[in-house]
C-alpha positions, 0 to 999 in steps of 0.5 A: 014570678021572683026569679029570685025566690029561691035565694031568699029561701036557701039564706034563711036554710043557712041562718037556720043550719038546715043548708051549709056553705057550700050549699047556699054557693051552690043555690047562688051560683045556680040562680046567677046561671040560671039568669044568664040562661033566662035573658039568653032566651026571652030577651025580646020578652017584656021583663024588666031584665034590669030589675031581675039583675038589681035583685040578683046582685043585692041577694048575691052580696047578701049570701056573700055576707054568710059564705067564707072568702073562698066561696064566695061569688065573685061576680055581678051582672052588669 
């Protein structure tokens, strides 16, 4: 499973007109939430939570690059 699957899917919704702004801020911000939950509850589980975090951040700067100042996400995980 990608974790971040759906990322790649709501950037090219954006690219294409077919999710504005403020959707593709919602889907990242869901995706950043949603990590945060999935660490909370499988941390003892045998997932490369380092690389879940890598490819998190890359999409968050990615989607970052179509979002407007005032919608972007202004975090990273550590």
């Amino acid at each position: 499973m990608n974790i971040n699957e759906d990322e790649a899917w709501a950037a090219q919704a954006h690219t294409l007109g077919l999710m504005d702004a403020e959707g593709l801020q919602h889907v990242v911000l869901e995706a950043a939430q949603d990590l945060r939950r999935a660490r909370a509850r499988y941390a003892f589980d045998v997932v490369d939570w380092a690389k879940c975090v890598r490819q998190l951040n890359k999409d968050i700067r990615a989607a970052n690059e179509f979002l407007h100042d005032n919608l972007q996400a202004r975090f990273e995980f550590p």
